[in-house]
C-alpha positions, 0 to 999 in steps of 0.5 A: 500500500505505501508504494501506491501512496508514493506513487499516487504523490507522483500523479496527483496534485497534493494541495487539490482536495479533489486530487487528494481524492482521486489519489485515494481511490487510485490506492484503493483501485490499486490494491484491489487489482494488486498483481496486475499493478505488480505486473505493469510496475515492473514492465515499465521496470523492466527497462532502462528506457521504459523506467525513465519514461514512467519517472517522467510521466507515469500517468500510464499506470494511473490510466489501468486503473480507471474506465478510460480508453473506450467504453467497457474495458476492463482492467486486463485490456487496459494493461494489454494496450499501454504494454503494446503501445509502448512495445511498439514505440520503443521497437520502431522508434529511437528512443528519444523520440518514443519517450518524447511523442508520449511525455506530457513533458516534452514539447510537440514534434512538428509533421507538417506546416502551412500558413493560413491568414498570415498565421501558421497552421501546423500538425504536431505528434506528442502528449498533452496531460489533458489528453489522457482518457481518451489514448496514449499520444495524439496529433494536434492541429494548431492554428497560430498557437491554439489547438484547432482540431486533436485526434488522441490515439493508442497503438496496439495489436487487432484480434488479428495480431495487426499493428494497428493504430485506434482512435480513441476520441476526435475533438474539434476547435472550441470557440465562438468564432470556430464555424467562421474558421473552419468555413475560410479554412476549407475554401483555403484548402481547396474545399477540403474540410478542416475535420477530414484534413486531422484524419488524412494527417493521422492516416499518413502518420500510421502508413509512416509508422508501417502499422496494417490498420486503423480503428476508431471508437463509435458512439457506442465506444466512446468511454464518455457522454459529452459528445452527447447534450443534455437532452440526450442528442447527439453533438457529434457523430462519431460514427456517421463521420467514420462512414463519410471518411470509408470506415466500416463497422467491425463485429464490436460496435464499439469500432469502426475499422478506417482506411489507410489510405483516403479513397481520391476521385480520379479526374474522369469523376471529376467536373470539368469546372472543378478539375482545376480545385482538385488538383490543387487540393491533391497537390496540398495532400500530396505535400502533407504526406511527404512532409509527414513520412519525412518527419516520420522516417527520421525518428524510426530506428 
């Protein structure tokens, strides 16, 4: 029990009466699921790269312990997953860069930039504290130094033993003048929308990553309910948006399985008065793929 107090002093906030609180049921949690904490502790005390890690942040062995991720895991499942997620990190990626897209203490890593207005927009992989119910790591779309659009993910195996990234949540841009934005936005980029371009940038990290598949959490997947409104409708549609962007159901309704690669018209689909939009719309696409599998292959083993 006194390891599980220490630990929880490390997560939590001890001057926050609600943290002190948190910390208490994490200590509970912890004992009651003993040999599976046992377990996790010494994975990340197996190695000399995984214990620096967890020093830093060691937020991972709080998440086991609580329903995060998605909807209905269990505690076993949520073990399997930061094990896997972090096997893969440090068995495909040099270590600096492992530990960095993952540590809420270490600043993004840039993919890709453009400007938008005179201001920077930029596709960022890292970690941010606030992040961690819904995955392990995540890509942020910046507009100048605000966050605009975040997919927050976690790598690990299918039910086939595929190498597979999951989308654990997508969130949009919260602020009075976010439609204004996005409408400018999507003209600038060729009438490509601001929501679809986070999913193509996270579609080229996992192609970069060489991982086989992509799945992300439907309605009925979603750990939490504010995607939902009080009288019980529906803000965003995860699911409805996966289906827009070619995912498919799998046999768990809480997961839909995406496409690697966004299906494009050719040019024979296309208008002929709209020819000229989608070429430079599939020039800016090809750009974002380049500059991501750029940045991606200097931090592979």
């Amino acid at each position: 029990m006194a390891g599980y107090i220490e630990l929880g002093k490390k997560i939590y906030d001890m001057n926050n009466p609600r943290e002190v609180r948190r910390m208490a049921v994490f200590v509970a949690r912890s004992i009651l699921h003993n040999s599976g904490m046992q377990t996790i502790i010494n994975y990340f005390d197996s190695n000399a790269e995984l214990k620096k890690f967890i020093e830093d942040t060691p937020f991972p062995i709080e998440q086991v312990t609580r329903a995060f991720f998605y909807k209905g895991s269990t505690f076993d499942e949520r073990c399997k997953l930061v094990r896997e997620h972090f096997d893969f990190c440090y068995n495909t990626l040099k270590p600096e860069y492992a530990f960095q897209i993952n540590s809420i203490n270490r600043p993004f890593m840039d993919l890709w930039t453009w400007e938008f207005e005179g201001q920077i927009v930029r596709a960022a992989l890292g970690f941010g504290t606030g992040q961690r119910k819904e995955g392990l790591s995540s890509v942020i779309l910046y507009l100048g130094e605000k966050e605009f659009y975040q997919i927050i993910f976690w790598i690990a195996k299918d039910k086939q033993g595929n190498d597979s990234l999951w989308i654990g949540a997508m969130q949009g841009p919260n602020r009075d003048e976010a439609k204004d934005i996005i409408k400018r936005m999507t003209k600038a980029c060729h009438g490509y929308r601001t929501k679809n371009m986070i999913l193509y940038i996270i579609q080229a990290v996992a192609r970069s990553l060489g991982l086989k598949k992509i799945y992300a959490v439907t309605n009925e997947g979603y750990y939490a309910n504010n995607h939902v409104r009080v009288d019980r409708k529906l803000k965003t549609s995860f699911s409805d948006f996966w289906s827009e962007a070619g995912g498919n159901p799998t046999d768990d309704s809480r997961f839909y399985e995406l496409p690697l690669v966004e299906a494009r018209k050719t040019m024979e689909e296309v208008p002929t008065r709209k020819r000229a939009v989608y070429r430079r719309r599939f020039a800016m696409l090809d750009e974002i793929d380049n500059s991501i599998s750029d940045s991606v292959k200097n931090i592979l083993k």
